[in-house]
C-alpha positions in Angstrom: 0.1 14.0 21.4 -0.8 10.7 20.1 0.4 10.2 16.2 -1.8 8.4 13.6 -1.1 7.1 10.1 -4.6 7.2 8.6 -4.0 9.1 5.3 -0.5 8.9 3.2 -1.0 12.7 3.0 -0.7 12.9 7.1 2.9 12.4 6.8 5.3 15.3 5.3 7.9 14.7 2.6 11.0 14.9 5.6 8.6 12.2 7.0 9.0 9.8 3.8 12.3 10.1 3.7 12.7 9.4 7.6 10.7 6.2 7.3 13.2 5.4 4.0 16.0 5.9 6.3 14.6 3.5 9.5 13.5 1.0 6.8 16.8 0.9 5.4 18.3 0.0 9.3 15.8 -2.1 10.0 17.5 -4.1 6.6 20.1 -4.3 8.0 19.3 -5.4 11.3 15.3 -6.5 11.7 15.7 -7.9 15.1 15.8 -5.2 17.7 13.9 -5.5 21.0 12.1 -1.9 21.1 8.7 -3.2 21.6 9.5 -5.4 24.3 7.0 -5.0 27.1 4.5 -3.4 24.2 1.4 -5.1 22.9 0.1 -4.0 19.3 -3.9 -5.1 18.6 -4.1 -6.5 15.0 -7.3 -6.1 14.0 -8.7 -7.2 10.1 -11.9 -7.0 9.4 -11.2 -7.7 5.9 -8.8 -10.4 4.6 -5.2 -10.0 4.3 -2.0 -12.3 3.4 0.9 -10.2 3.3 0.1 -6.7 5.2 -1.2 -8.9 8.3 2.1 -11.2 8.1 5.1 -8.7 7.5 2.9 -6.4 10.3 3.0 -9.4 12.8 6.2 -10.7 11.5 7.6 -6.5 12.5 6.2 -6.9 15.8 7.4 -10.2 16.3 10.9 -9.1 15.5 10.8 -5.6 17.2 10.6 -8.1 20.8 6.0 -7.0 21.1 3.4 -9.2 21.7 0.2 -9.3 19.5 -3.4 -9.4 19.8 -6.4 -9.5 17.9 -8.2 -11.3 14.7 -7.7 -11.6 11.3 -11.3 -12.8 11.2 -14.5 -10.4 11.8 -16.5 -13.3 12.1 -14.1 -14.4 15.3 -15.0 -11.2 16.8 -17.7 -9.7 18.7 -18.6 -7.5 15.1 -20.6 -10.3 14.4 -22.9 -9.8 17.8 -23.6 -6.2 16.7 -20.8 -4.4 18.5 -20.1 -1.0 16.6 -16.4 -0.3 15.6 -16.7 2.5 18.3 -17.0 -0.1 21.3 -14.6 -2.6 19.5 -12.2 0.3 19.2 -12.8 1.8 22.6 -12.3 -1.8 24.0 -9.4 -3.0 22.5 -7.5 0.4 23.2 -7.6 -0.7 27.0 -5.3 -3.7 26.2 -2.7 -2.4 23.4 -0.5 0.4 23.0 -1.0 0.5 19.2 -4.2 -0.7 17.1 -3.2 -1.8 12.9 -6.5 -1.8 11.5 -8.2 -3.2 8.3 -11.6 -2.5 7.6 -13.7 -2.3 4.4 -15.3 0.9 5.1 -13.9 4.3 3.6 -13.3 6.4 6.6 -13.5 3.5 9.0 -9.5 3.8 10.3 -10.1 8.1 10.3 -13.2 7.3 12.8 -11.1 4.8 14.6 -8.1 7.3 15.3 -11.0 9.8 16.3 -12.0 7.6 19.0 -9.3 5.8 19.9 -6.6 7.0 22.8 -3.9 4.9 21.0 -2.5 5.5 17.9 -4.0 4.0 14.8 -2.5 2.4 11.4 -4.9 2.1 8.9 -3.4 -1.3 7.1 -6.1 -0.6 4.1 -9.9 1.2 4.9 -12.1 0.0 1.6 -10.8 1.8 -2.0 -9.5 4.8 -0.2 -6.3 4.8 1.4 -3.6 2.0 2.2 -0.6 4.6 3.6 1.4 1.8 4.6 1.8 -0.1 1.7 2.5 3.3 -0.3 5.5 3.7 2.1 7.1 0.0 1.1 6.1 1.0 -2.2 8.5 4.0 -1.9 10.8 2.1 -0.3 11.2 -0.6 -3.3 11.2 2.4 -5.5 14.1 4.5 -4.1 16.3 1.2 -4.0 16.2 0.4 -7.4 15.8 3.5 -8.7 18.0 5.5 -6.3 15.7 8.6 -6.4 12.0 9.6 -6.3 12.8 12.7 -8.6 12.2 12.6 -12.4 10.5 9.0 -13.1 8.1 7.8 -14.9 5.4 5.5 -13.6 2.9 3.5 -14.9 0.0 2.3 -12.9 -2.0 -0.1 -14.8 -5.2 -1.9 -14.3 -7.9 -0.8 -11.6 -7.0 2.4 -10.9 -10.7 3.4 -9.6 -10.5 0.9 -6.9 -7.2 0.6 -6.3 -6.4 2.0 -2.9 -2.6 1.7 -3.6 -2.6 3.9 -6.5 -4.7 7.0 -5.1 -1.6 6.4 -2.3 1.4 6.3 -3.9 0.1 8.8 -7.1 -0.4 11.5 -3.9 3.2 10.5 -2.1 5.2 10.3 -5.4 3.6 14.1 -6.1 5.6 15.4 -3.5 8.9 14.6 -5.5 10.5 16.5 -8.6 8.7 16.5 -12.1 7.0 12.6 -11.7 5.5 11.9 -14.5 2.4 8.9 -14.5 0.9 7.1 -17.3 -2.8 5.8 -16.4 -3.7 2.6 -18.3 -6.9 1.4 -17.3 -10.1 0.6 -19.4 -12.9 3.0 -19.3 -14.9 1.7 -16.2 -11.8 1.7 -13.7 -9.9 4.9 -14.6 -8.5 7.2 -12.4 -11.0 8.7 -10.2 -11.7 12.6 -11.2 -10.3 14.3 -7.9 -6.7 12.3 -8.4 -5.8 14.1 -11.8 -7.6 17.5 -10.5 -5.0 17.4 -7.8 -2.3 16.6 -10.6 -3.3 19.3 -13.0 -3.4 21.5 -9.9 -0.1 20.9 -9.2 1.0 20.9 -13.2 2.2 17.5 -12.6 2.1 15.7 -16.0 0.2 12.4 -16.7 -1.7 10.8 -19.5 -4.5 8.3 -20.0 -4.5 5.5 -22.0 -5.9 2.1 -22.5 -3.3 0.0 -24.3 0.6 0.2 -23.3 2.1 -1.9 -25.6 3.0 0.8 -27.5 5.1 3.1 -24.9 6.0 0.4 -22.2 10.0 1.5 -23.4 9.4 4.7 -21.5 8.7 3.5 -17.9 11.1 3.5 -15.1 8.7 1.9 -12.9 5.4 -0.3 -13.9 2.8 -0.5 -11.3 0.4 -3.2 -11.7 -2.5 -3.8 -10.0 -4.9 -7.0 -10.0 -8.9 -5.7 -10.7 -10.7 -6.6 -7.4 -13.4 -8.9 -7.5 -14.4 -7.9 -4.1 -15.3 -4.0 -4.9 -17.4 -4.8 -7.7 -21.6 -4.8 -7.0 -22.0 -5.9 -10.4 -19.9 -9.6 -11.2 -20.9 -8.8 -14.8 -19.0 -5.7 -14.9 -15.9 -7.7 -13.3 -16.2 -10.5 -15.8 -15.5 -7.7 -18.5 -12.7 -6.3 -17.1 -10.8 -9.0 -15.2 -8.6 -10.1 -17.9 -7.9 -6.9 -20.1 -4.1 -6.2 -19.2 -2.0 -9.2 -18.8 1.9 -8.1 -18.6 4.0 -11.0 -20.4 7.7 -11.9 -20.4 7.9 -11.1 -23.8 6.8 -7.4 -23.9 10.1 -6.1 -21.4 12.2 -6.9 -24.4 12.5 -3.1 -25.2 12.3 -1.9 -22.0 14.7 0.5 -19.6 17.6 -1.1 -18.0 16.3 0.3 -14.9 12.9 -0.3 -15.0 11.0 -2.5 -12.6 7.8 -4.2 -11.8 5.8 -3.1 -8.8 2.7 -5.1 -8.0 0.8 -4.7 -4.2 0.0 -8.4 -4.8 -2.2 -11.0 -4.5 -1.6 -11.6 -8.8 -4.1 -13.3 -10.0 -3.4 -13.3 -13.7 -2.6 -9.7 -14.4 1.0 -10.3 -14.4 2.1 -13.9 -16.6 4.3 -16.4 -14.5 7.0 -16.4 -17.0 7.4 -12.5 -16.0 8.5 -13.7 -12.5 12.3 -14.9 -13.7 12.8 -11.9 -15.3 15.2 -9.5 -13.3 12.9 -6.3 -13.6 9.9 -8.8 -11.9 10.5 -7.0 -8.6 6.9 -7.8 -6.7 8.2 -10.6 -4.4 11.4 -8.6 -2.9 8.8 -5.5 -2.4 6.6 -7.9 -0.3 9.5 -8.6 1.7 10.9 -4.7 2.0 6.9 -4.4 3.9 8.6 -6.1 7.0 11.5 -3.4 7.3 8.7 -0.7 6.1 6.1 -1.5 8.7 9.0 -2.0 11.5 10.0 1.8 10.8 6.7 2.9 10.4 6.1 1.4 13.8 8.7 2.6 15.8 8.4 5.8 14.4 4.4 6.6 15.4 5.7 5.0 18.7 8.6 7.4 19.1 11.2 4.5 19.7 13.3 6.1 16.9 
């Protein structure tokens, strides 16, 4: 039976914390021929800097070849072909498909149709189950645990397909606690904190965090996307209204870090970056070990 990540929620808590214990091996030793022989189809129909890279870069280094586009307009999309032929056609030449796609639901079809297994690198503002997995990973190694924090997500957290991730993954730890700081149009989507109060996990709303930064053991921010907004006078409103500076950590936990899924475009303030809670840069870089123990895992080489 083939496996799938489509959905953060298809993978069981044992599962986090076997992909936490690959990632961490894969730290320690990122070159390890297991794919040789393997070809992985990378295919982004929506733009992409780092999850495309530290994907490629985990093949690369994991001895696989790679094929695909990081273009649509390269491909035969823009001809008319319908994801279900792209899909059934590219299966016939790679033993795994990553897939980005601006559609919610697109990567779920995909692995529906598909008789090779499917990584959904990002599918519109739903899901992005890979990135919540290096997100976990940078949590638990500055933070030593996923029990008992206290996270802050801050910025679009309508959008944001990184949030509605990790917010779902983190739930399945001990007595998290999240602090929502968004302005009114991008709050956390209704069926997010209906799950929480379900579950009696604790979180607030706000729309300043000024005022309680001091309590967070993690701060997640998030840039507001341009690209999911119908109305660019609605994004002009918005774009600028949390802007996390140097001189606000002053007061914060010793532990505490600073999680962003990155590109920044101004949300965070450069003369965050030199501070040693600024931990965005290293978390791009734990997506290479991440994505080579995801891999290997769907793949069964581990």
């Amino acid at each position: 039976m083939k496996r799938d990540l489509i959905s953060i929620t298809d993978y069981s808590k044992e599962e986090y914390l076997k992909i936490m214990d690959l990632a961490a091996e894969f730290e320690k030793n990122p070159n390890q021929d297991l794919l040789k022989g393997k070809v992985v189809a990378s295919l982004f129909f929506e733009p992409s800097t780092r999850t495309r890279l530290s994907f490629e870069t985990a093949i690369n280094r994991l001895g696989g070849k790679i094929v695909g586009f990081a273009d649509p307009q390269n491909s035969s999309s823009t001809k008319g072909e319908t994801l279900h032929d792209t899909i059934k056609m590219v299966s016939n030449y790679a033993d795994l498909i990553v897939m980005r796609h601006p559609l919610e639901g697109a990567a779920r079809y995909a692995a529906e149709v598909s008789p090779v297994p499917i990584i959904n690198a990002g599918d519109g503002a739903n899901q992005h189950p890979t990135q919540t997995l290096l997100d976990m990973y940078s949590i638990l190694k500055t933070q030593g645990t996923f029990d008992n924090l206290n996270i802050f997500m801050v910025g679009d957290l309508k959008y944001g397909r990184t949030v509605h991730s990790l917010l779902m993954a983190m739930s399945q730890f001990d007595t998290p606690i999240f602090n929502f700081i968004a302005p009114a149009e991008l709050q956390m989507p209704e069926e997010y904190k209906m799950f929480l109060r379900e579950n009696d996990i604790r979180y607030f709303e706000h729309r300043e965090f000024t005022d309680i930064i001091s309590e967070a053991d993690i701060i997640y921010m998030t840039r507001v996307q341009k690209e999911r907004f119908s109305d660019p006078m609605e994004y002009e409103q918005v774009k600028n209204i949390y802007i996390l500076r140097n001189s606000m950590l002053e007061n914060t936990k010793p532990n505490m870090k600073i999680l962003h899924p990155l590109p920044r475009v101004n949300e965070i303030h450069t003369d965050v970056d030199k501070n040693e809670k600024a931990y965005y840069f290293t978390q791009a870089l734990n997506g290479m070990y991440t994505r080579e123990a995801i891999i290997t895992h769907i793949m069964n080489l581990k």
